[in-house]
C-alpha positions in Angstrom: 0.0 0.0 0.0 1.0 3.8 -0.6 1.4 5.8 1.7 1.4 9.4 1.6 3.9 12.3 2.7 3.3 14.4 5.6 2.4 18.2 4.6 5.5 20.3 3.7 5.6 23.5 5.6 5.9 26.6 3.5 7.9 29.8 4.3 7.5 32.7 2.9 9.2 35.7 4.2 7.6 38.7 6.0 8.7 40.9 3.0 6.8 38.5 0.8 3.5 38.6 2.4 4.0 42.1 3.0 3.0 42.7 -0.3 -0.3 41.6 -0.5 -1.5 43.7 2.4 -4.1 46.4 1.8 -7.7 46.2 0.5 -9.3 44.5 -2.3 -12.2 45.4 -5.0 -12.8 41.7 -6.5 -15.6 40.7 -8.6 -17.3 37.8 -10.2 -20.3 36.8 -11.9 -20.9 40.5 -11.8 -20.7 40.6 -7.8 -18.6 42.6 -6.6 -17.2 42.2 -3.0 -14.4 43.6 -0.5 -11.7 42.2 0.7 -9.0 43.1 3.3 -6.1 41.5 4.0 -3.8 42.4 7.1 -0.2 40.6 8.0 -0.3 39.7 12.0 3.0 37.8 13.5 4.0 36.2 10.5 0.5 35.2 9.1 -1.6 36.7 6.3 -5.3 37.5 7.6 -8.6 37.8 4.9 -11.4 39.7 5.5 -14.4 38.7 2.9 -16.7 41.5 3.0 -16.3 42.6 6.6 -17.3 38.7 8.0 -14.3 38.2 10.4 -10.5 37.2 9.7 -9.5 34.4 8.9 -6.1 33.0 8.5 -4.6 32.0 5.4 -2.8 28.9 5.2 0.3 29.2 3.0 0.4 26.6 0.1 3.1 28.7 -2.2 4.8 32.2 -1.8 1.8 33.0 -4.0 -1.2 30.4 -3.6 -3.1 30.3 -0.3 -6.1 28.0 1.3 -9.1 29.9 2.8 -12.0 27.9 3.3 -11.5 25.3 0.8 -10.7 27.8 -1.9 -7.5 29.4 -3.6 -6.3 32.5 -3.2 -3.4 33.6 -5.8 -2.0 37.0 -5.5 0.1 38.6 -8.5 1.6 41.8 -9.5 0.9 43.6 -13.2 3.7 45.0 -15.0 2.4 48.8 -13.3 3.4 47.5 -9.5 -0.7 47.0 -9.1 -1.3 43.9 -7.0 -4.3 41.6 -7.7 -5.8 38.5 -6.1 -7.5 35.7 -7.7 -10.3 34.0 -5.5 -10.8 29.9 -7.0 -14.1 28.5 -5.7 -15.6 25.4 -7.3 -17.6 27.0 -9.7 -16.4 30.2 -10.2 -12.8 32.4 -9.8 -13.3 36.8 -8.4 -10.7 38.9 -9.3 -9.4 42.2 -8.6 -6.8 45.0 -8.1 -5.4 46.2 -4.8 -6.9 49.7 -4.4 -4.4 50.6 -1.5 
């Protein structure tokens, strides 16, 4: 029988995640939601629409778990970050606005 390997942990630095901080317009399907995201003690926090915090558990220095979906974060060619939010059955995106 196979078995399978333990979970590798990922670190990303401080400087990384620091990166991603600030507030987020993201939209899909043609909603559009709000989306905050703080760095406290080494961990990313996500704020969907003023619900709560909720850590992010680190998967990549760009790919993060939340609630059984991905978050991916990127930079555009201006500097302008953006996050990507995978669900199931559908992906929101959008640009850092600070």
């Amino acid at each position: 029988m196979k078995t399978t390997k333990p979970a590798q942990v990922v670190e990303v630095p401080a400087a990384t995640l620091s990166r991603y901080v600030g507030t987020y317009d993201v939209e899909g399907e043609g909603q559009k939601h709000v989306v905050g995201v703080t760095l406290e003690n080494g961990t990313l926090f996500f704020d969907y629409d003023g619900k709560g915090k909720e850590a992010l558990i680190v998967l990549s220095p760009e790919r993060f778990s939340w609630s059984g979906s991905i978050v991916e974060f990127s930079t555009a060619p201006d500097g302008t970050a953006h996050m990507r939010i995978r669900y199931v059955e559908l992906d929101e995106r959008g640009p850092r606005r600070r």
